[in-house]
C-alpha positions as CSV (number, residue, x, y, z in Angstrom):
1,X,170.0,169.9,42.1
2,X,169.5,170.5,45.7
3,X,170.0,168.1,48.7
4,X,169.1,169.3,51.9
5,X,166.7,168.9,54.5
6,X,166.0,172.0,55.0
7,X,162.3,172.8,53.7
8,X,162.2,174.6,50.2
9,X,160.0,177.5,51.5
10,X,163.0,178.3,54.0
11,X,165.4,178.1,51.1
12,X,163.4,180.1,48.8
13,X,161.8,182.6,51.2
14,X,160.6,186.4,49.8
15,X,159.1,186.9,52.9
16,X,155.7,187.6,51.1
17,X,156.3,190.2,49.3
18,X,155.7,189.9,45.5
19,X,157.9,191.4,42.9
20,X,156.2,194.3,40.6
21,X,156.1,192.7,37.5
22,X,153.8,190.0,39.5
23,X,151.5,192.9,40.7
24,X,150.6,194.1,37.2
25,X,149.9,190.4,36.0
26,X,147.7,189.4,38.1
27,X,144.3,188.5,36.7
28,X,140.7,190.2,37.4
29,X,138.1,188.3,37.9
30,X,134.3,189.0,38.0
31,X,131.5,187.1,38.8
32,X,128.1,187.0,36.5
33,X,124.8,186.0,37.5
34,X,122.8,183.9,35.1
35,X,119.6,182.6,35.5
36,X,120.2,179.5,37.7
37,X,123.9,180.1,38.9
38,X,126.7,182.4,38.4
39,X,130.2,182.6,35.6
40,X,133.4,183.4,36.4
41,X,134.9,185.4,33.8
42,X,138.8,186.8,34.0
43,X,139.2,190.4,32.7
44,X,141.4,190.6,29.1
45,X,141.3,194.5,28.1
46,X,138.2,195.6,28.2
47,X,136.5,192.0,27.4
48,X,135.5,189.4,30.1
49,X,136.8,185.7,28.8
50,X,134.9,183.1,31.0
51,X,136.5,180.7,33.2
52,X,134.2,178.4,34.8
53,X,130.4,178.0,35.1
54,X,128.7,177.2,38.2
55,X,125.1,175.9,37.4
56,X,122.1,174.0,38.4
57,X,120.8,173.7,35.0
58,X,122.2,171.1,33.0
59,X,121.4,172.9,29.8
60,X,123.4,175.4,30.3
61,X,126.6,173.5,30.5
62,X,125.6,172.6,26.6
63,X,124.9,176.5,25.9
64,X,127.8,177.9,23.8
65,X,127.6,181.5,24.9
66,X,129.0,179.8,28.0
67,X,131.6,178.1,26.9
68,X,135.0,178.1,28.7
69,X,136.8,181.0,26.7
70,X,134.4,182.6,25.0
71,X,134.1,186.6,25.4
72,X,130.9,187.7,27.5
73,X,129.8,191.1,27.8
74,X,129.3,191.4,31.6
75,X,126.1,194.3,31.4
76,X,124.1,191.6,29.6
């Protein structure tokens, strides 16, 4: 435990660099059009999993090709 008033981001400081095993994990993400709004999908290998779904149409909240962690095929 640490008691000081210093701020923590003075303490722990990297001056903004990030190590190399950070670089190398750091996810892809793509964006995907669909008919009325877009997915975000984060790159595992060569498959997209999706993230989130931004949408106007409600039904396609209910649609389970877009369901948070399914694997979408970003060309379709």
């Amino acid at each position: 435990m640490l008691y000081t008033v210093v701020p923590l981001e003075r303490i722990y400081k990297n001056n903004g660099e990030k190590q190399p095993a950070a670089r190398e994990t750091e996810p892809q993400y793509k964006e995907i059009l669909i008919k009325h709004g877009r997915i975000v999908a984060r790159r595992e290998g060569d498959n997209y999993v999706v993230q989130k779904i931004y949408t106007t149409d409600m039904s396609d909240y209910l649609n389970e090709a877009y369901m948070p962690g399914k694997i979408i095929d970003p060309n379709a």
